[in-house]
Biopython code that builds the backbone (N, CA, C, O; Angstrom):
import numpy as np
from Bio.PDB.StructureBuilder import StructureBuilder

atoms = [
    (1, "UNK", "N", (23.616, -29.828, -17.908)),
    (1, "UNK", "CA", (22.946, -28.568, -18.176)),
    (1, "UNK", "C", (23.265, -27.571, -17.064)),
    (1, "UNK", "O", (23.655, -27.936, -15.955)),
    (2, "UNK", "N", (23.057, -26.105, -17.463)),
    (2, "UNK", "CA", (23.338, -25.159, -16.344)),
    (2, "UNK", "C", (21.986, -24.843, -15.720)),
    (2, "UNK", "O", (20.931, -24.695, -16.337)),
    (3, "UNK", "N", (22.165, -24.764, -14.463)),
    (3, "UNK", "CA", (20.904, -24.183, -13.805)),
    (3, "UNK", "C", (21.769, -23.531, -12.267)),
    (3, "UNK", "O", (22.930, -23.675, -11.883)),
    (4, "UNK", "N", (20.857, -22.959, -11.810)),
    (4, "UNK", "CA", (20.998, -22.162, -10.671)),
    (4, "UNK", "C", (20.093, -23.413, -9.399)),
    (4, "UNK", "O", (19.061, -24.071, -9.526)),
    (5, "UNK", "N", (21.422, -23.237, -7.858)),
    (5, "UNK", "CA", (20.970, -24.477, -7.039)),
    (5, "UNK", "C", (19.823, -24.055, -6.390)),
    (5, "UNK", "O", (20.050, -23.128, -5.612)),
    (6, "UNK", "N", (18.599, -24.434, -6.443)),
    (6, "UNK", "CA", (17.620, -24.359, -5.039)),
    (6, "UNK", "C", (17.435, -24.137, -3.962)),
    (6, "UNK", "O", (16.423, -23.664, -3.444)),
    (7, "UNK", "N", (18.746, -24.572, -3.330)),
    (7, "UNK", "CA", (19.123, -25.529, -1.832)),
    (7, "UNK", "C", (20.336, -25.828, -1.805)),
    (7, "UNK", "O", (20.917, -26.500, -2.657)),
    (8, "UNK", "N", (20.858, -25.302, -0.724)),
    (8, "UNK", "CA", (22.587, -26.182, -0.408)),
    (8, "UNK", "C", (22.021, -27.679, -0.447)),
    (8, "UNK", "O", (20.981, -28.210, -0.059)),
    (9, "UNK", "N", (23.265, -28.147, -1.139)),
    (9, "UNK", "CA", (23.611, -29.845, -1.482)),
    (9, "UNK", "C", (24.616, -30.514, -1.392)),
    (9, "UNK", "O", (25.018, -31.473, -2.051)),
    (10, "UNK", "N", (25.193, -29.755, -0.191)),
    (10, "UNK", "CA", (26.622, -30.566, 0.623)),
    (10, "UNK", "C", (27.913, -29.800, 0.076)),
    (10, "UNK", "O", (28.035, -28.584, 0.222)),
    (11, "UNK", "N", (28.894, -30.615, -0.580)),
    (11, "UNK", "CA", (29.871, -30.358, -0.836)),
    (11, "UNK", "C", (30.239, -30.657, -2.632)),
    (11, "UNK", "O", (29.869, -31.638, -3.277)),
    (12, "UNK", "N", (31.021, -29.549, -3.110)),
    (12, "UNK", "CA", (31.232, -30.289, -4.740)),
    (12, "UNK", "C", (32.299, -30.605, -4.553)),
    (12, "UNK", "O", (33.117, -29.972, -3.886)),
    (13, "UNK", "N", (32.575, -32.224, -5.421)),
    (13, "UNK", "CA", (33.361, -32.971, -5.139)),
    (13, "UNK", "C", (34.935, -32.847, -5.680)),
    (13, "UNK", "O", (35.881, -33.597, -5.441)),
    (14, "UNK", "N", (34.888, -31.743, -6.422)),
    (14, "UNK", "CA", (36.365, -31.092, -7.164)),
    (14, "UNK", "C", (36.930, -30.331, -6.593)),
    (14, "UNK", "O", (38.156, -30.331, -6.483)),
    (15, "UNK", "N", (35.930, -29.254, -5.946)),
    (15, "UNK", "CA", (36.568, -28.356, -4.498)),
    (15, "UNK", "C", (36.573, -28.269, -3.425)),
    (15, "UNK", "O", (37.089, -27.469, -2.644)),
    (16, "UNK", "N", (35.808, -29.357, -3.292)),
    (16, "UNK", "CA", (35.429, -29.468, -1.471)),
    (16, "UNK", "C", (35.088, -28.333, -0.433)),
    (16, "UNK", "O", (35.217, -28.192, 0.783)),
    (17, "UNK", "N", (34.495, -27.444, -1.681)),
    (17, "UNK", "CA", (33.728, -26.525, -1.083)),
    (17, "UNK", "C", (32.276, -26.652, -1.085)),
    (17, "UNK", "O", (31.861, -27.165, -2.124)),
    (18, "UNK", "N", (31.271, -26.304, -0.136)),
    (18, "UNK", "CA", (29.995, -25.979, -0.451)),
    (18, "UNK", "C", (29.434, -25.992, -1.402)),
    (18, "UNK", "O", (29.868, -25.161, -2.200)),
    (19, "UNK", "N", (28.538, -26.620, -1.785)),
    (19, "UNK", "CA", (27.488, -26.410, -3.042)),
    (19, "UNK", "C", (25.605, -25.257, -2.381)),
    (19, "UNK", "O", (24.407, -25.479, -2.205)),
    (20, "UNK", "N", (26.284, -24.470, -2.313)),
    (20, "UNK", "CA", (25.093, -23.238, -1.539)),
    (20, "UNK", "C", (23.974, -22.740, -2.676)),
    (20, "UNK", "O", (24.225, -22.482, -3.853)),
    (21, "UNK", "N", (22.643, -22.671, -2.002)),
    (21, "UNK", "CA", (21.601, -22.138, -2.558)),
    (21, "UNK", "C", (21.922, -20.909, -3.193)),
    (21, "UNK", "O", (22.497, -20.006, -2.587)),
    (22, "UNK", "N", (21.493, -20.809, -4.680)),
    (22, "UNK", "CA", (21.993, -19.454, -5.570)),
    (22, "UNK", "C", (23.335, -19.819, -6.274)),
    (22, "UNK", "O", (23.893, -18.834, -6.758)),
    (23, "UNK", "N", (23.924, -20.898, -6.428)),
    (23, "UNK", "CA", (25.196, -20.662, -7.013)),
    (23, "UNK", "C", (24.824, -21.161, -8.370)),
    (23, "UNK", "O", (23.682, -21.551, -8.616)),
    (24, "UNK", "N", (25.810, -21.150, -9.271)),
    (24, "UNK", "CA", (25.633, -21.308, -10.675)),
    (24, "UNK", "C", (26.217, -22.684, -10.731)),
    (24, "UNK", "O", (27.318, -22.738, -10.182)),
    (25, "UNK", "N", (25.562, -24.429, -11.517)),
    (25, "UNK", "CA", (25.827, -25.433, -11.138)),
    (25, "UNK", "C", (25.540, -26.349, -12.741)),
    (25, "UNK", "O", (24.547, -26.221, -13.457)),
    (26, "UNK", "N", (26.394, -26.999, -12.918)),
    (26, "UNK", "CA", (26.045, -27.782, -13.667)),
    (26, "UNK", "C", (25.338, -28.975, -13.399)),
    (26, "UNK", "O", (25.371, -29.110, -12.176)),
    (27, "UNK", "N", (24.566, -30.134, -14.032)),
    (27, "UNK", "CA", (24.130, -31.181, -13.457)),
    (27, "UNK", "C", (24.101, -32.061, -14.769)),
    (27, "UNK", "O", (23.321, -31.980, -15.718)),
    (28, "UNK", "N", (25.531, -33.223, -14.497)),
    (28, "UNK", "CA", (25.521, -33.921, -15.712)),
    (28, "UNK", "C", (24.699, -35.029, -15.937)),
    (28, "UNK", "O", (24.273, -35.474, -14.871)),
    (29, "UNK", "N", (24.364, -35.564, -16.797)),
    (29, "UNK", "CA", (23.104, -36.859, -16.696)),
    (29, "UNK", "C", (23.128, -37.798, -15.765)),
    (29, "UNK", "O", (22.043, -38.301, -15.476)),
    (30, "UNK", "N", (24.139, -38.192, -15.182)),
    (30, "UNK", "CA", (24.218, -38.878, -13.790)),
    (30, "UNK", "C", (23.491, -38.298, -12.621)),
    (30, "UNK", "O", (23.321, -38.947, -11.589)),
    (31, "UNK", "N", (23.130, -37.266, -12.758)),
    (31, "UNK", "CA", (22.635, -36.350, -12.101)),
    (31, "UNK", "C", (23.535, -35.509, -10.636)),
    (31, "UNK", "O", (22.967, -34.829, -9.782)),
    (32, "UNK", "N", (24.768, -35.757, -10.685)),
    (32, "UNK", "CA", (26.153, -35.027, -10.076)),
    (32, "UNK", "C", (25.696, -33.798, -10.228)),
    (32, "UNK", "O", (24.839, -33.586, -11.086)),
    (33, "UNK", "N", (26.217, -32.702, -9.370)),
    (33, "UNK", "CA", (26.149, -31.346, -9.781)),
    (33, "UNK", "C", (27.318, -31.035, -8.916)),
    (33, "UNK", "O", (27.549, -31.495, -7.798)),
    (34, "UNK", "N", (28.239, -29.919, -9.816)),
    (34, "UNK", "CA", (29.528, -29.242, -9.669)),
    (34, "UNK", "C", (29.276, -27.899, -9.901)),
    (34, "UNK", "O", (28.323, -27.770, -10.670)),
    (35, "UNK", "N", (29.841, -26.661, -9.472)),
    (35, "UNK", "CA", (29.917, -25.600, -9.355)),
    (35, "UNK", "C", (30.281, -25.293, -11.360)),
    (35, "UNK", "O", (31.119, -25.678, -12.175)),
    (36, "UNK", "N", (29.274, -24.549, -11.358)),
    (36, "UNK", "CA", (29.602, -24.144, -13.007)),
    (36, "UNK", "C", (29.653, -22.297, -13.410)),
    (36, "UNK", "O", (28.824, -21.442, -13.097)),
    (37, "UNK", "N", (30.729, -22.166, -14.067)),
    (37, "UNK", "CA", (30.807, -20.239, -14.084)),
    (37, "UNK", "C", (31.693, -19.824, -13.249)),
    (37, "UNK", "O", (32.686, -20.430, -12.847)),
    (38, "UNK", "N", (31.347, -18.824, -12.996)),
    (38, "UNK", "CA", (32.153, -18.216, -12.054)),
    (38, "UNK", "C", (32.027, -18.887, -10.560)),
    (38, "UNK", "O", (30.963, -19.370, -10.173)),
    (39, "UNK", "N", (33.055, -18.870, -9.868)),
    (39, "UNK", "CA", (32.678, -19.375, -8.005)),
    (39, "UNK", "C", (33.875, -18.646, -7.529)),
    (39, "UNK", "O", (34.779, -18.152, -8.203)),
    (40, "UNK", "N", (33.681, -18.675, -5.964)),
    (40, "UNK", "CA", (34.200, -17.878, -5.027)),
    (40, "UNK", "C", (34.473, -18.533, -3.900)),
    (40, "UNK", "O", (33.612, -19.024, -3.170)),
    (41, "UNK", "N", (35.927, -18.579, -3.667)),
    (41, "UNK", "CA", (36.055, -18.933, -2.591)),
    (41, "UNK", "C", (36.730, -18.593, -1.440)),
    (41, "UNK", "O", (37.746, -17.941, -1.681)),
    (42, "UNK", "N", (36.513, -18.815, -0.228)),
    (42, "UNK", "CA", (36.767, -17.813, 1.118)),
    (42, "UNK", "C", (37.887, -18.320, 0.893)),
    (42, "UNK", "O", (38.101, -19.392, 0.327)),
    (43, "UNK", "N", (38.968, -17.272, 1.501)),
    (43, "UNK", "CA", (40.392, -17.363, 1.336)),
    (43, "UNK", "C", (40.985, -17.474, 2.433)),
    (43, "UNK", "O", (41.894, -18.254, 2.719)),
    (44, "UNK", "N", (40.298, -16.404, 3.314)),
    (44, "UNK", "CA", (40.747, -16.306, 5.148)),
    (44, "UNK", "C", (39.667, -16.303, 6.221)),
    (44, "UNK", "O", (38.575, -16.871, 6.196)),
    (45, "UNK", "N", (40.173, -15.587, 7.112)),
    (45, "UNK", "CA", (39.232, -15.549, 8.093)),
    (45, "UNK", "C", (38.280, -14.445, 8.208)),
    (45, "UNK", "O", (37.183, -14.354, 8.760)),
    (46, "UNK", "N", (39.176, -13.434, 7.374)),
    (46, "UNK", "CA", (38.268, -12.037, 6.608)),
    (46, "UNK", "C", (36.866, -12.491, 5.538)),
    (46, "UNK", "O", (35.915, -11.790, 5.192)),
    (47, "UNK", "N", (37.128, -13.673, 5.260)),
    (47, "UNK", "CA", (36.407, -13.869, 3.785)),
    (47, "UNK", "C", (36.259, -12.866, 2.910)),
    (47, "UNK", "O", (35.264, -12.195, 2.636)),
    (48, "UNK", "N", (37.720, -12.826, 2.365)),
    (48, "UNK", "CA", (37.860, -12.154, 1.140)),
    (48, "UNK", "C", (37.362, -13.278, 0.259)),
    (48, "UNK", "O", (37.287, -14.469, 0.559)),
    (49, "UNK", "N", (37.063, -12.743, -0.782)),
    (49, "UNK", "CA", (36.693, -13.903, -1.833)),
    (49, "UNK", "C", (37.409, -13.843, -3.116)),
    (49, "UNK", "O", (37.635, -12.755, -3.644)),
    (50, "UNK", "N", (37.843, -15.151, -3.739)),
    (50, "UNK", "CA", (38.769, -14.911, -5.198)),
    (50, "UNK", "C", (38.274, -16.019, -5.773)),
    (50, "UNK", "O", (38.299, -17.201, -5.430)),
    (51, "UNK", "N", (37.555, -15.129, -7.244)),
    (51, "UNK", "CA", (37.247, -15.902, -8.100)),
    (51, "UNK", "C", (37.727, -16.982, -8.796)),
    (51, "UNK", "O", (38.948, -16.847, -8.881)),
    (52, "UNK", "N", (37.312, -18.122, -9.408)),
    (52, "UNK", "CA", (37.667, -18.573, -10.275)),
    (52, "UNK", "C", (36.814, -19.688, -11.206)),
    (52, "UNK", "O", (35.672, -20.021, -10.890)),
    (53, "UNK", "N", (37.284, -20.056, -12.016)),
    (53, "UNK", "CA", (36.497, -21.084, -13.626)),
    (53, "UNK", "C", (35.978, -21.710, -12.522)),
    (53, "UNK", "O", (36.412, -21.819, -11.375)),
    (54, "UNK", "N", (34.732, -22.202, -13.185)),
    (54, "UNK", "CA", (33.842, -23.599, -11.841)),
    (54, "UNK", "C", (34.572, -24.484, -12.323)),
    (54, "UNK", "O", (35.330, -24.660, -13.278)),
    (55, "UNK", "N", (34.070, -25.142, -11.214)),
    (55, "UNK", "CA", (34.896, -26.613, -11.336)),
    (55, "UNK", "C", (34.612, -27.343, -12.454)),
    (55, "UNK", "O", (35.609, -27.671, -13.096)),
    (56, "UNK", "N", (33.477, -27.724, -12.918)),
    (56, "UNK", "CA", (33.443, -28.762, -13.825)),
    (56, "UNK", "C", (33.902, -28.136, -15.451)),
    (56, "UNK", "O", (34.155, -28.813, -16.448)),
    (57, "UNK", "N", (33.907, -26.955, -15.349)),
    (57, "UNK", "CA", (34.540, -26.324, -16.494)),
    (57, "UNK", "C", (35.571, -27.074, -16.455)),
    (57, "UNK", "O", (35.752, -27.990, -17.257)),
    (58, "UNK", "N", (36.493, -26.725, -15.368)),
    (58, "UNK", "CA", (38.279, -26.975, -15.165)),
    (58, "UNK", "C", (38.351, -28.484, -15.655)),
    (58, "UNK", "O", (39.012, -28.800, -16.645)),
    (59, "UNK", "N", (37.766, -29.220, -15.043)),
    (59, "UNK", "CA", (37.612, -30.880, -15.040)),
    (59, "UNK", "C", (37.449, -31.205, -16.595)),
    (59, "UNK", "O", (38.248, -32.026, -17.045)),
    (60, "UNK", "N", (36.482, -30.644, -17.492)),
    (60, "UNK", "CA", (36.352, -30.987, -18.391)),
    (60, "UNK", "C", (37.311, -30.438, -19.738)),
    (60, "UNK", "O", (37.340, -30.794, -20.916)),
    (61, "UNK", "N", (38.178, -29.255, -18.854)),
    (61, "UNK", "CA", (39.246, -29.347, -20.220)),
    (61, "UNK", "C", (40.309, -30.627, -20.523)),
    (61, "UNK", "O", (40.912, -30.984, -21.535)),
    (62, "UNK", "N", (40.222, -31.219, -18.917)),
    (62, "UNK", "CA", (41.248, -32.703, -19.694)),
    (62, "UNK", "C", (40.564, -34.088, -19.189)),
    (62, "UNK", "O", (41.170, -35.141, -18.989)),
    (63, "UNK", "N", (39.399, -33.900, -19.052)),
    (63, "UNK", "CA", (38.843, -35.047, -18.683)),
    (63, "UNK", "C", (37.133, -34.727, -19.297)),
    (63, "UNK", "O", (36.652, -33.595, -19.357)),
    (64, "UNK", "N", (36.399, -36.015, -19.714)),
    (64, "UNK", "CA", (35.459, -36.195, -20.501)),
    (64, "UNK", "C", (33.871, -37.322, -19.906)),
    (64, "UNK", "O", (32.914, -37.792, -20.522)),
    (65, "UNK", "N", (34.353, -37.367, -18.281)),
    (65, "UNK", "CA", (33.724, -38.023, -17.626)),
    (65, "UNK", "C", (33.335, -37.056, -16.033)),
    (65, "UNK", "O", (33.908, -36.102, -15.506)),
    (66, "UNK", "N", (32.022, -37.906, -15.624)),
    (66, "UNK", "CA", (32.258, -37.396, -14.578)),
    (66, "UNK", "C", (33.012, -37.832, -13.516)),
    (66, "UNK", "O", (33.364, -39.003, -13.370)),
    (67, "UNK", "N", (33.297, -36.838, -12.693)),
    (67, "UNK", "CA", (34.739, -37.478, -11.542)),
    (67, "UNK", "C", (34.153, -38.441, -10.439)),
    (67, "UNK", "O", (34.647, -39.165, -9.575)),
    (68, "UNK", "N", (33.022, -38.161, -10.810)),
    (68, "UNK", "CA", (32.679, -39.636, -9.520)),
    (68, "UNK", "C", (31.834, -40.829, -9.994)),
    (68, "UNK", "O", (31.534, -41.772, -9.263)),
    (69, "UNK", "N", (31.409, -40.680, -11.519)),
    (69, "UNK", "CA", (31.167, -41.890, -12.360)),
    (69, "UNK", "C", (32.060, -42.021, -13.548)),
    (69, "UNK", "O", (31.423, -42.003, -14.602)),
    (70, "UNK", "N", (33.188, -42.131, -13.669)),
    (70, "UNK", "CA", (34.088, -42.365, -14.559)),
    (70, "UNK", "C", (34.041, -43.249, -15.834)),
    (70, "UNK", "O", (34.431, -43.077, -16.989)),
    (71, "UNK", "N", (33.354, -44.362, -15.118)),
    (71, "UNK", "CA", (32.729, -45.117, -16.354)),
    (71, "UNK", "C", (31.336, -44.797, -17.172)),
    (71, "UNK", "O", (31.000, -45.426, -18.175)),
    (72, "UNK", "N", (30.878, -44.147, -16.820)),
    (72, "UNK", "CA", (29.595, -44.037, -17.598)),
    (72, "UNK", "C", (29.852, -42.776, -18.990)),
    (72, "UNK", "O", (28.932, -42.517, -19.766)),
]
sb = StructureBuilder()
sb.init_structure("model")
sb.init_model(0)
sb.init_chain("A")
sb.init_seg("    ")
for serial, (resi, resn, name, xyz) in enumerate(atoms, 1):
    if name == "N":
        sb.init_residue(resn, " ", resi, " ")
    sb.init_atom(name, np.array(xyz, "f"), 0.0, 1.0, " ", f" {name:<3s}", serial, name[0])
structure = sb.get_structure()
């Protein structure tokens, strides 16, 4: 399901970026949560930012599991 995060919750495991309070997040029944929608990520030392698909969008156009419970 989509929801908005509470609380930073470390790192998402597709981008190895931050999972930060306010971002837009999916949370699949395993209860995993990946960056969902739009996300942004620092590019330099300017922190310009360049969008792109969240992660678990990307993941789920060729894959049908989650990436860190594969079997379930």
């Amino acid at each position: 399901s989509e929801d908005v995060l509470s609380k930073d919750a470390g790192e998402c495991a597709i981008c190895l970026e931050e999972l930060q309070q306010g971002d837009t997040i999916a949370r699949l029944p395993c209860l995993c949560i990946y960056h969902k929608g739009q996300v942004f990520l620092r590019m330099d030392v300017k922190f310009h930012k360049v969008a792109f698909m969240g992660c678990i969008d990307e993941w789920f156009e060729v894959n049908r599991s989650c990436p860190e419970h594969p079997s379930d």
